[in-house]
DRENSEVO-597140 format. One record per residue (C-alpha): residue in three letters; x, y, z negated. Coordinates in steps of 0.02 Angstrom, whole numbers. Layout:
// residues N
   residuo       xx       yy       zz
       ala        X        Y        Z
...
***
This chain:
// residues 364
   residuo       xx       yy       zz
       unk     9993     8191    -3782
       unk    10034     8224    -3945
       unk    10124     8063    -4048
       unk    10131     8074    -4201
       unk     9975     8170    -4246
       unk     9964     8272    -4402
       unk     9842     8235    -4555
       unk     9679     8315    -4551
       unk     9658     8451    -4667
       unk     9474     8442    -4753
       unk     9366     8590    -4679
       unk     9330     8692    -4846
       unk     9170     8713    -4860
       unk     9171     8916    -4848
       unk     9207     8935    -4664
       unk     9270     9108    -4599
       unk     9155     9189    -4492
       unk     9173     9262    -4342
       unk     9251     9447    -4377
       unk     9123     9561    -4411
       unk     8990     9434    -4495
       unk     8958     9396    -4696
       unk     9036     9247    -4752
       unk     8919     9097    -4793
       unk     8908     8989    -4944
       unk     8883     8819    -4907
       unk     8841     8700    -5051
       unk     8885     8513    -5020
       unk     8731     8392    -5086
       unk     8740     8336    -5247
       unk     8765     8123    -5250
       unk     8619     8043    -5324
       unk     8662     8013    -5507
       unk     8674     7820    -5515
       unk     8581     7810    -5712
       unk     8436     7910    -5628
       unk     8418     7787    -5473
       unk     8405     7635    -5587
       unk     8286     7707    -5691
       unk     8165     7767    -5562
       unk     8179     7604    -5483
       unk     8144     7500    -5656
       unk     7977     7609    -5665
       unk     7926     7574    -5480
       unk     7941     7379    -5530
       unk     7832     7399    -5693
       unk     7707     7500    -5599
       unk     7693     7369    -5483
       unk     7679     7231    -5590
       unk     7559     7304    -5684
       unk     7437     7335    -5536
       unk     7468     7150    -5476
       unk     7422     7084    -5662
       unk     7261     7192    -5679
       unk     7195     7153    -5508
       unk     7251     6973    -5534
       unk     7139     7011    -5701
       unk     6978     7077    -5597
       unk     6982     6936    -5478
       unk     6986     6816    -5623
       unk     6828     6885    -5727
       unk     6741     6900    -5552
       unk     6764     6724    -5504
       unk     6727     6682    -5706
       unk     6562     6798    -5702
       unk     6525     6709    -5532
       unk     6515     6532    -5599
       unk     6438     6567    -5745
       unk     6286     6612    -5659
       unk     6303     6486    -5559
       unk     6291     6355    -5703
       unk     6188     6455    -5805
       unk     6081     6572    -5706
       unk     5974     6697    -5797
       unk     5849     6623    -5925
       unk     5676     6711    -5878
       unk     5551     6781    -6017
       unk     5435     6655    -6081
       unk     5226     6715    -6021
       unk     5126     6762    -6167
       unk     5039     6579    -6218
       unk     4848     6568    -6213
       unk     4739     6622    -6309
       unk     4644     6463    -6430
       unk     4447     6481    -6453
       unk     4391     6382    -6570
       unk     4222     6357    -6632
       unk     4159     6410    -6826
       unk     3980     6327    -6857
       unk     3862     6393    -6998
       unk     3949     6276    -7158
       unk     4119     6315    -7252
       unk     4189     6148    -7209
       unk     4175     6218    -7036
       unk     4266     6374    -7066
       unk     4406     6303    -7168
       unk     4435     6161    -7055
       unk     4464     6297    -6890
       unk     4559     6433    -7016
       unk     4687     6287    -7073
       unk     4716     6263    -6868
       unk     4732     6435    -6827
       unk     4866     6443    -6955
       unk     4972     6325    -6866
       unk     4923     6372    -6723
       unk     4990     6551    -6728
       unk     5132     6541    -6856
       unk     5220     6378    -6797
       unk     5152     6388    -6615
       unk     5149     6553    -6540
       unk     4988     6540    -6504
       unk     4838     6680    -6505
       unk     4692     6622    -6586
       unk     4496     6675    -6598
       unk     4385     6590    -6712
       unk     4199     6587    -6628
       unk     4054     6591    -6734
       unk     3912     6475    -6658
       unk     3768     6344    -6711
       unk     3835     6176    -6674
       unk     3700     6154    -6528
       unk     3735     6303    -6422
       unk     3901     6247    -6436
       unk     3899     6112    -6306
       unk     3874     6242    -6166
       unk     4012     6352    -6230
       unk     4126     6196    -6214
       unk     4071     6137    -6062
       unk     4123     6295    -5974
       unk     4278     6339    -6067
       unk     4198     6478    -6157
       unk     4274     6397    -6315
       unk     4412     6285    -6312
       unk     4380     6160    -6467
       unk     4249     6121    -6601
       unk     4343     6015    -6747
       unk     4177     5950    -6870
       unk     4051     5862    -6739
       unk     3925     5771    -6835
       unk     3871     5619    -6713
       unk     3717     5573    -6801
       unk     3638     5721    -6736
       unk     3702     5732    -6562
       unk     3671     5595    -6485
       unk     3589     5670    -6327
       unk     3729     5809    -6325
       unk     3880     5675    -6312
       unk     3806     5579    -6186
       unk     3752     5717    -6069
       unk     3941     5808    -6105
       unk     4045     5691    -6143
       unk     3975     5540    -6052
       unk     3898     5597    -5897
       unk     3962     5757    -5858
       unk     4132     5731    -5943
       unk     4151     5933    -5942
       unk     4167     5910    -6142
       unk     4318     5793    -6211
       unk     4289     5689    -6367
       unk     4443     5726    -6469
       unk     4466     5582    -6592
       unk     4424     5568    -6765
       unk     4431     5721    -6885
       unk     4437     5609    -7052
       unk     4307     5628    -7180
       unk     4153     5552    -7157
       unk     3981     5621    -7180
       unk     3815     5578    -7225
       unk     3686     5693    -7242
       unk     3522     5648    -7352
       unk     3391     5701    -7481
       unk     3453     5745    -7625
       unk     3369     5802    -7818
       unk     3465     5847    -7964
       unk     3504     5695    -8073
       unk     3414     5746    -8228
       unk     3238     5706    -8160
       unk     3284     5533    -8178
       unk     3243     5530    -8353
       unk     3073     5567    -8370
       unk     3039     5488    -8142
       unk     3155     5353    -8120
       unk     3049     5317    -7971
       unk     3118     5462    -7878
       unk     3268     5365    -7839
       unk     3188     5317    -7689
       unk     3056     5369    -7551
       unk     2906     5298    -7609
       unk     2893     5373    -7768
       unk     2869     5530    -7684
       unk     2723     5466    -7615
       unk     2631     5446    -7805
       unk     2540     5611    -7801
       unk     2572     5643    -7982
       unk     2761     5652    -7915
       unk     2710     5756    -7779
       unk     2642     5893    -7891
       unk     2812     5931    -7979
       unk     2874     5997    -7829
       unk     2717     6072    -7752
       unk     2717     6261    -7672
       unk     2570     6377    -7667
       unk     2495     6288    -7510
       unk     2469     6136    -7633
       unk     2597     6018    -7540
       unk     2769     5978    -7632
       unk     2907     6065    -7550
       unk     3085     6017    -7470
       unk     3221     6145    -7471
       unk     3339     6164    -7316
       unk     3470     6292    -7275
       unk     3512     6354    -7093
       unk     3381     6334    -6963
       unk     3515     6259    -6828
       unk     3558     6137    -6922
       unk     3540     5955    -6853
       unk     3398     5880    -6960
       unk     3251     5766    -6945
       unk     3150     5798    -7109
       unk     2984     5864    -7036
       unk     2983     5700    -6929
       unk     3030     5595    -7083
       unk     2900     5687    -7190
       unk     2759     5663    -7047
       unk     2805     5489    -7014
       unk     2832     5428    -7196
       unk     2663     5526    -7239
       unk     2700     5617    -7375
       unk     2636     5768    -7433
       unk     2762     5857    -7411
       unk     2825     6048    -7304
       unk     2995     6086    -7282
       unk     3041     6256    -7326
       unk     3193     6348    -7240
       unk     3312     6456    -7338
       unk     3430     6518    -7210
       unk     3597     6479    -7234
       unk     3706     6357    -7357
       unk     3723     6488    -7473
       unk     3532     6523    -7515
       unk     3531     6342    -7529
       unk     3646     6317    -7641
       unk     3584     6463    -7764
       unk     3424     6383    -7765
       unk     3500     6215    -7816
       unk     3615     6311    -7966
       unk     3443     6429    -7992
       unk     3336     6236    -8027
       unk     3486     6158    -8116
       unk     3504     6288    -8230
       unk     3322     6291    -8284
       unk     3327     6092    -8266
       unk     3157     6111    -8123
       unk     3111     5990    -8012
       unk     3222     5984    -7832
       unk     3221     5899    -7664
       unk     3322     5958    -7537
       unk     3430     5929    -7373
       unk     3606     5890    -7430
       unk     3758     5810    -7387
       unk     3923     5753    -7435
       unk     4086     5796    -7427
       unk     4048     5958    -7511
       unk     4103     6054    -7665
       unk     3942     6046    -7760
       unk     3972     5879    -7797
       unk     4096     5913    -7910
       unk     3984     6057    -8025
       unk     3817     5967    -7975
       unk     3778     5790    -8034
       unk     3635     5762    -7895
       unk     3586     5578    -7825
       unk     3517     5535    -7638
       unk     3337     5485    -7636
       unk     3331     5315    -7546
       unk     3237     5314    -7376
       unk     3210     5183    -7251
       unk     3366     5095    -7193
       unk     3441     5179    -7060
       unk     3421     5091    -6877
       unk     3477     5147    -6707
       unk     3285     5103    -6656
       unk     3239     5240    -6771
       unk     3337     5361    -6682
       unk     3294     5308    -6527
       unk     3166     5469    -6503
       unk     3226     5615    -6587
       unk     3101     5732    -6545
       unk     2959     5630    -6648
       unk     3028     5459    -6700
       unk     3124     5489    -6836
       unk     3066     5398    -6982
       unk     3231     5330    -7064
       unk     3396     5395    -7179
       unk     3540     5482    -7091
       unk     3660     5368    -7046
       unk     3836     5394    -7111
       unk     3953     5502    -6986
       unk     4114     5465    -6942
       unk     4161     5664    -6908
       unk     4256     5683    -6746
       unk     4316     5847    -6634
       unk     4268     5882    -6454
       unk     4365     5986    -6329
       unk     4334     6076    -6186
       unk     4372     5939    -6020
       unk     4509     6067    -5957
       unk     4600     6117    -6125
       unk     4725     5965    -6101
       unk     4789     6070    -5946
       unk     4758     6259    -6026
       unk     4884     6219    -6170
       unk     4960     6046    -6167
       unk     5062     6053    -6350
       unk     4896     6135    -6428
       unk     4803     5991    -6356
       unk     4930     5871    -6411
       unk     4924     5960    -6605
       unk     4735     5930    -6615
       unk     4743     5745    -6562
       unk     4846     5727    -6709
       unk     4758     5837    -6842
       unk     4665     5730    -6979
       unk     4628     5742    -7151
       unk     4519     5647    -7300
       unk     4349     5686    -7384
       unk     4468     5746    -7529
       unk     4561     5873    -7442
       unk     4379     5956    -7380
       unk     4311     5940    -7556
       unk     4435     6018    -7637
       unk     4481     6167    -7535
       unk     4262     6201    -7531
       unk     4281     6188    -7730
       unk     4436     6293    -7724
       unk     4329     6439    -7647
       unk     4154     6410    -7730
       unk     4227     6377    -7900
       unk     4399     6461    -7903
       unk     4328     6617    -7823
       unk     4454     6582    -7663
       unk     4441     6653    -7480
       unk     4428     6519    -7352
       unk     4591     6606    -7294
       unk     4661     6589    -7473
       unk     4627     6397    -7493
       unk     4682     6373    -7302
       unk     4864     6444    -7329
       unk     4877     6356    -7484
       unk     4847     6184    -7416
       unk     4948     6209    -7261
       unk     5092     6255    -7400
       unk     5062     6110    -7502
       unk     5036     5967    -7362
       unk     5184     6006    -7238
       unk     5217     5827    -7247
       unk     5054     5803    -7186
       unk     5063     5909    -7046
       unk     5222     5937    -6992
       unk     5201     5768    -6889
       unk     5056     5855    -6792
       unk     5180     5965    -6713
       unk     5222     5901    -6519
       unk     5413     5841    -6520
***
């Protein structure tokens, strides 16, 4: 064996071939270029991070998105509210009272609301069975049977506290007939039959002047029972009654008729109540033929239906609270009789005007 070995000699890279055969180029591989390598590596690492930062970011709002609902879960649309009936008797005190309610009702409530014309007797029924939700001007004078079958007894109709102004219905002539028959200030000078004949009709009896037929009155049982020669004569409605009272004013004739107070006419009227027999609850006793005494004075109230407290709570709670004064009726019935105003008109403008007054009505 060889010693002392000789030093390699690097193999070119273009080897001879075998005799007879082409020659073959080979090409050594080209070393990675060390600027390239660092680069490409720099760009892997951003790409990376960049993946691990925006799933970090999903994972995040997920987990955010999760407990937010979790704290506060969806808030659910709010049902339509209920729809308000409300009853609209035959007199604009009435009217204006359930247009001043429906009002706030629907504007600072959100509550529907229909206003149901009916007599103030059929009424009762319509309350008792939830047909109609509220009447606001009960006159208690006049239904005394009603309150304690409903309200007492059946308890199907809720009395709903006191309205405000207070009533009292009467007879009533103009004021100038005192002049020439003081003695008309009270009952018994009606029964003089020289009186008489100032207001006597065709039939030869003197005549009384009412307005709507449904109207709670005793007169014919007064008239009877007081004997005096007297029919009562039936107009219809508060309006024909009240143009007959401007038609006798104006030509200053003779006038008895069925009135009341708080009302407008008051204020462009100067009438006077005829006096009649002290009112007694023994006078009232039988109101089918008894009746031989003066109205006595109401203290107005509102009734409900017994299940409205559950049908709408906060409207419930509103109409415990509503109450006004004999002023605020007379005026808003002189705004529209004398001022030319729609009950709607004179509503709006005292629900403007009083928000003082009823703001507390709200429920807190």
């Amino acid at each position: 064996m060889d010693q002392n070995p000789q030093p390699q000699t690097e193999v070119s890279p273009l080897v001879p071939p075998p005799i007879g055969e082409t020659p073959i180029l080979v090409t050594p591989p080209v070393p990675p270029d060390p600027i390239n390598k660092k680069i490409s590596r720099g760009t892997l690492f951003l790409i990376s991070a960049l993946g691990v930062l925006m799933l970090t970011l999903v994972v995040i709002a997920i987990n955010v998105f999760q407990a937010r609902n979790a704290i506060s879960p969806a808030i659910p649309t709010p049902m339509p509210k209920s729809v308000i009936k409300i009853a609209v008797n035959p007199w604009q005190a009435s009217e204006i009272n359930a247009t001043i309610i429906k009002i706030i009702l629907e504007e600072e409530m959100g509550y529907p609301v229909e206003l149901v014309a009916i007599d103030e007797n059929s009424q009762w029924e319509s309350l008792s069975s939830g047909a109609i939700h509220t009447s606001l001007e009960i006159w208690p004078s006049g239904h005394k049977e009603n309150i304690k079958k409903f309200i007492e007894e059946n308890k199907s109709v809720e009395n709903g506290g006191e309205l405000g102004p207070v009533g009292k219905i009467g007879w009533f002539i103009p004021k100038y007939l005192l002049t020439d028959h003081p003695s008309l200030t009270t009952w018994e000078g009606l029964k003089d039959p020289k009186i008489a004949t100032l207001f006597a009709s065709p039939s030869g009896k003197g005549q009384f002047f009412t307005g709507d037929a449904t109207w709670t009155q005793y007169d014919e049982q007064i008239i009877k029972n007081l004997n005096l020669n007297f029919e009562v004569k039936v107009l219809g409605s508060e309006e024909n009654l009240i143009e007959e009272v401007d038609t006798a004013y104006k030509a200053k004739k003779p006038l008895l008729f069925y009135f009341w107070t708080p009302h407008w006419a008051h204020s462009l009227y100067d009438l006077v109540p005829v006096k009649l027999p002290e009112y007694t609850d023994a006078c009232y006793e039988n109101l089918d033929t008894g009746v031989n005494c003066d109205y006595p004075s109401d203290q107005l109230f509102k009734i409900y239906w017994s299940g409205f407290k559950q049908y709408a709570p906060d409207a419930y709670e509103f109409l415990n609270n509503f109450n006004y004064t004999n002023q605020d009726q007379i005026g808003m019935l002189a705004a529209v009789q004398l001022e030319k105003k729609t009950v709607e008109e004179v509503a709006r403008i005292w629900v403007k005007n009083n928000e003082s007054v009823w703001k507390p009505w709200l429920p807190k």
